[in-house]
C-alpha angles and dihedrals in degrees: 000000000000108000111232113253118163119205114193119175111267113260125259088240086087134071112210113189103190134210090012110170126241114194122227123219091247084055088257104142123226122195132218151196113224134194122192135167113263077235096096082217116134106251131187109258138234117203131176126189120202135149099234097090129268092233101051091107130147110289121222102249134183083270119028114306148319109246140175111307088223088066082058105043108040116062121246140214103211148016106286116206121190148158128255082246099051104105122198117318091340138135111274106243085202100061087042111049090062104051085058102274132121109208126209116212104192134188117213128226113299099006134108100334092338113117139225120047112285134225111205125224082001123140084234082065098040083056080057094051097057088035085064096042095050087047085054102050087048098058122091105244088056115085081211102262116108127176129191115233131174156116124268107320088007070059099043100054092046089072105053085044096051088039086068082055106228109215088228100048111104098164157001141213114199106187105192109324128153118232102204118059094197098034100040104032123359103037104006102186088000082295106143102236108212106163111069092012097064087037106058091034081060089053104048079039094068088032113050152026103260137159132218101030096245089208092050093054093038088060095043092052111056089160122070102247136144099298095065087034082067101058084062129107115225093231090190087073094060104110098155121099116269145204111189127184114212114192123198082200101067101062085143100060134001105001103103089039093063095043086056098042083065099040090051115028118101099228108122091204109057127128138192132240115190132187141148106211130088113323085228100049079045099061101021090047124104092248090043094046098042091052091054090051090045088052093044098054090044092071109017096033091033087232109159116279108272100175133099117224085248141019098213112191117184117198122209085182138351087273097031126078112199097191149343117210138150127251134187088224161011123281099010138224105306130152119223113259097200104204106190112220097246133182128272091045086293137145109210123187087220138063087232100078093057118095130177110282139138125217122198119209130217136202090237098043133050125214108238137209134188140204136174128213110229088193142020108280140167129225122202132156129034114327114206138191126199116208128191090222127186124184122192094197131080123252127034130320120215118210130206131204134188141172118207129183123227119195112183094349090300120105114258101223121203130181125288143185126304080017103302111170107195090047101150115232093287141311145208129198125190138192109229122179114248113271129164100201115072115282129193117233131177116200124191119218115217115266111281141164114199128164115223125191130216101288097013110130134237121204134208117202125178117171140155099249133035112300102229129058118262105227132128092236112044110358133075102283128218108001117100130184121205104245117226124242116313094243087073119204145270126251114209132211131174134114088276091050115051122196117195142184106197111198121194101224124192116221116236118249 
């Protein structure tokens, strides 16, 4: 099914002055879109700086516009409604021109009509960044105030920038952006990702000027090491005020980056937005879009703080929000809920039911574990388990890890990354290196916040290859995880060997 996303022509209420050229501080010259007011009044401006291309805008066709292939091809959860000048996963200049915003569409070296020969999430970009932000403050339609705001890389490229701390940045909007290139994308839990990766690198690659060539990198560097340590913000250094989306939906991809962006970054005013919809209805949605604003004219408008610390949204299902509430931090107030690995594909909330057994794990099945709520309860965090794994092959084992929800015996879908609709409650994977005596292991599951009621199921899974299908139609495309060796491996539990789900509850109030 085709999501909806409606294109209308933007209005004549805005100016828009293309390929104007922003001058680096090695001479390189960077290019630039840019949206004012007809007003002739200096506004605070909004820039964003991405390597997809700032003219890679809908297109007028027989029948409506062209439009990004990924709006096609990934399902959505909501009517979108955009501009011809809104380019991929960035703000709509013409939603906000007229709320008294220019915004500042770059492209960054190398990419789209920028010059010079780019280097992406390096520290060289992220010069160019501040360079940009410090052009546009300068110019005389800006008042001198100038925020970042975007979607995934349009995100990513928004925190090393901020950590060099721009005079003129006042603040920043990562809307869903990982921090981390190798734990987040490329190797999550040491897990060699090969579906999107490979993907999206094919695709700057075609695109744009870059050095060096990150898949071929990716696929040099299986350990995490300097070099990838040097993709990485240090989020301690950003001092500017935030407002960071973190989606439950987006596991795959950027989800733990942004929780970690709020947990570690220095800013004192930062606040939280969470959802677990499409990351598109999400940003491009009128909630999405008037807390931004809200955010935005607090700090650049000096209007009177209007956000909570924290947007907490609680799902019952994938279409079914149970509650929003705000919170004064991430992850709240819960209490651990310990469920032993007993036999009989059991949890048990005490060490008792737990024998001595080993269970070996194959490629093609996955070990499975139950347990019922007495009791309505909430779980929110970032759930763990802790394995005693052995593996008789060579190498390294991945292990993959998955909490599902049952109502009334059927699976309970919410929605996952790239737009997959049956995505369980959250999941973790982790690379381990082949032992054959019994190894303990922790795993972390991705942030969630999920609502169960008395007799609804939860389900452990633990397997040697990626839980859901990968199909265009009804898995979890395109991400792909690199399977571990097809012996599979051994779970242990005994006394001596303790397995444990640890479940972050939150106490009823």
């Amino acid at each position: 099914m085709s999501p909806p996303v409606i294109v209308a022509p933007i209005g004549t209420d805005v100016r828009i002055q293309r390929d104007v050229e922003v001058p680096m501080r090695d001479g390189t010259l960077l290019r630039a879109n840019i949206y004012l007011p007809v007003s002739g009044t200096p506004v605070p401006a909004i820039l964003c700086a991405h390597p997809y291309g700032k003219d890679a805008l809908p297109r007028r066709a027989r029948r409506g516009y062209r439009i990004n292939p990924q709006f096609r091809i990934l399902r959505q959860t909501a009517p979108v409604h955009i501009s011809d000048e809104t380019s991929w996963e960035a703000p709509d200049p013409a939603w906000w021109v007229p709320q008294g915003y220019a915004v500042v569409n770059l492209d960054v070296r190398g990419a789209g009509r920028s010059d010079g020969v780019g280097s992406l999430m390096s520290d060289a970009e992220a010069e160019d960044v501040y360079d940009a932000i410090e052009w546009v403050a300068g110019q005389d339609w800006c008042d001198g105030g100038v925020a970042m705001l975007g979607v995934s890389y349009l995100a990513i490229s928004q925190y090393k920038a901020a950590a060099l701390r721009p005079p003129h940045l006042r603040a920043i909007v990562p809307w869903e952006g990982f921090t981390d290139a190798y734990r987040d994308f490329f190797y999550p839990g040491g897990v060699r990702e090969i579906g999107f990766s490979r993907l999206w690198t094919t695709l700057v690659r075609r695109a744009a000027r870059m050095t060096p060539d990150l898949g071929r990198e990716a696929a040099a560097r299986p350990d995490d090491d300097a070099w990838w340590r040097s993709l990485a913000p240090d989020l301690g250094r950003i001092e500017t005020p935030m407002l960071i989306c973190g989606s439950f939906s987006d596991a795959d991809l950027h989800s733990r980056g942004s929780f970690r962006a709020f947990g570690r970054a220095a800013s004192p005013d930062r606040h939280l937005f969470t959802h677990r919809t499409g990351k598109w209805a999400a940003f491009y949605g009128d909630e999405g879009k008037a807390v931004q604003r809200a955010f935005l004219d607090t700090h650049l408008k000096d209007a009177p703080p209007a956000l909570p610390r924290v947007r907490l949204e609680v799902r019952e299902r994938g279409d079914l929000v149970h509650a929003v509430r705000d919170e004064e931090r991430w992850p709240p107030a819960t209490r651990p809920l310990l469920l032993h690995l007993a036999d009989g594909g059991l949890l048990s909330s005490s060490p008792r039911g737990v024998g001595g057994s080993v269970s070996t794990v194959r490629r093609r099945r996955a070990a499975r574990f139950s347990w019922v709520f007495h009791g309505d309860t909430e779980v929110t965090g970032e759930a763990r388990v802790r394995l005693w794994v052995s593996a008789a092959t060579t190498g390294s084992v991945s292990i993959f890890v998955g909490l599902s929800k049952w109502s009334g015996g059927r699976f309970v879908a919410f929605e996952g990354s790239y737009g997959f609709g049956r995505d369980l409650v959250t999941t973790g994977l982790r690379r381990i290196e082949a032992h054959p005596a019994p190894t303990q292991v922790e795993i972390d599951f991705a942030p969630s916040a999920t609502f169960f009621r008395a007799g609804d199921e939860l389900r452990l899974y633990i397997a040697g290859r990626q839980l859901s299908p990968r199909n265009p139609l009804t898995g979890a495309f395109p991400a792909l995880y690199r399977a571990g060796g097809r012996a599979g491996f051994s779970l242990h539990s005994d006394p001596a060997h303790p397995q444990v789900l640890e479940l972050p509850v939150v106490e009823p109030r």
